[in-house]
ZAVO-172925 format. One line per field, with one value per residue (C-alpha): z, y, x negated; residue number from 0. Coordinates in Angstrom, 1 decimal. Example, Ala and Ser with C-alpha at 12.3 -4.5 7.8 and 13.67 -1.06 7.14 Angstrom:
2
up 7.8,7.1 .
north -4.5,-1.1 .
east -12.3,-13.7 .
nr 0,1 .
END
This chain:
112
up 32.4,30.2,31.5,30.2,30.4,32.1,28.9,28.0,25.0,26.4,28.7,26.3,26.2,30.0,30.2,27.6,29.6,32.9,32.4,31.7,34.6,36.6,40.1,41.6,43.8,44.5,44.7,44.6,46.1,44.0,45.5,46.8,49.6,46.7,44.4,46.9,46.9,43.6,42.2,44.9,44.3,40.4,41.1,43.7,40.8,38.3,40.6,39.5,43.2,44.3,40.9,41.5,45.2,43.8,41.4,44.2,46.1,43.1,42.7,45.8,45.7,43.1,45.3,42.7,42.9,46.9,48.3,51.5,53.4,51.5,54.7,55.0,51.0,51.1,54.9,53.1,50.1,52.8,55.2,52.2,50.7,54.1,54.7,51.3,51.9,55.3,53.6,50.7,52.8,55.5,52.6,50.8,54.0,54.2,51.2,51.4,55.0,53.7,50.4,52.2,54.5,51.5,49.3,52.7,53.2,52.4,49.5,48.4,45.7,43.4,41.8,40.4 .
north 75.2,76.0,79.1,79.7,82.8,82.9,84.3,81.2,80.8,78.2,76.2,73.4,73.4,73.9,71.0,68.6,70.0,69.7,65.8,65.6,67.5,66.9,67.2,69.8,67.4,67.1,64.0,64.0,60.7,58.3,54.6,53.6,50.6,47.5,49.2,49.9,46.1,45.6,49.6,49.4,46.8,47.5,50.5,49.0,46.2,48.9,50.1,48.2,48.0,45.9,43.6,43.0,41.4,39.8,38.3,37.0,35.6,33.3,32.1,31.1,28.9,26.7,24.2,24.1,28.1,28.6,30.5,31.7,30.5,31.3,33.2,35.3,36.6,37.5,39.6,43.2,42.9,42.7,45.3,47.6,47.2,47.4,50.6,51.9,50.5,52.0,55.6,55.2,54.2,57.3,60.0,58.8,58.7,62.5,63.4,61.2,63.8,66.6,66.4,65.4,68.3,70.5,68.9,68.8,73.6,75.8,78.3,81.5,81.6,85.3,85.9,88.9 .
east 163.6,166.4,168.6,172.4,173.7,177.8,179.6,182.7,180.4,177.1,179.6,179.6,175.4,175.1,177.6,175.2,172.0,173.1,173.5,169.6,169.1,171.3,169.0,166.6,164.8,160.9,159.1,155.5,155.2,153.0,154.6,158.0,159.0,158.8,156.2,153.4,151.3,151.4,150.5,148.0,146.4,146.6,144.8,141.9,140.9,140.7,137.2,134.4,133.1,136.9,136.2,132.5,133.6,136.3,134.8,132.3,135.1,136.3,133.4,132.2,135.5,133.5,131.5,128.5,128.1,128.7,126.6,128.4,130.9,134.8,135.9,132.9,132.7,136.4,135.4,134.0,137.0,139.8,138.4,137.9,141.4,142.7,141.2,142.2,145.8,146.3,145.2,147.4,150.1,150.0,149.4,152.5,153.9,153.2,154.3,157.5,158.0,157.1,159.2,162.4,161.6,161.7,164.4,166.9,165.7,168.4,167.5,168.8,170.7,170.9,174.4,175.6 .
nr 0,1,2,3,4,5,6,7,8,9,10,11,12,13,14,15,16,17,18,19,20,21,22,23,24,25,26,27,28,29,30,31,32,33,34,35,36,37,38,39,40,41,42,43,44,45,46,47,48,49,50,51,52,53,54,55,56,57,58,59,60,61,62,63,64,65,66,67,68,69,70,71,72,73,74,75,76,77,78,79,80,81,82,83,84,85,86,87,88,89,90,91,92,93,94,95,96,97,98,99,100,101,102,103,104,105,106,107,108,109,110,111 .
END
């Protein structure tokens, strides 16, 4: 936080410092509308578990190496990321609310 005090003198600096900050808003929301697939699923194939079954998956494609059917290997790696996607996706939801509910208040301003 930089603080300038009103004397004619630090107009020039409030001027330059204002430009880097130029907003007071609060975002604590981790995805947006076109980053949310592929963060989210950057993040799931970082967990060993989400790589272990996809690695499965691939390689029951392989005819040689199938061991299941295709449909039924890929079954408990969609319902997982599902599940993980649909609780992502209401969190940030939440936070998205809630920080538009607290960027849009009305605050009280102290002036001499």
């Amino acid at each position: 936080r930089i603080v300038f005090p009103n004397n004619g003198r630090q107009c020039n600096n409030w001027k330059q410092a204002s430009t880097f900050y130029s907003g007071n808003r609060i975002q604590t929301t981790k995805y947006t509308r076109f980053t949310f697939l592929p963060q989210f699923l950057f993040e799931q194939f970082h967990r060993l578990g989400n790589l272990y079954f996809f690695f499965l998956v691939v390689l029951n494609w392989f005819p040689q190496v199938e061991v299941f059917h295709r449909e039924i290997t890929m079954l408990p790696l969609i319902v997982v990321l599902l599940a993980s996607m649909i609780k992502d996706a209401t969190e940030d939801y939440r936070k998205y609310r809630f920080d538009k509910m607290i960027n849009l208040s009305k605050t009280r301003v102290y002036d001499k």
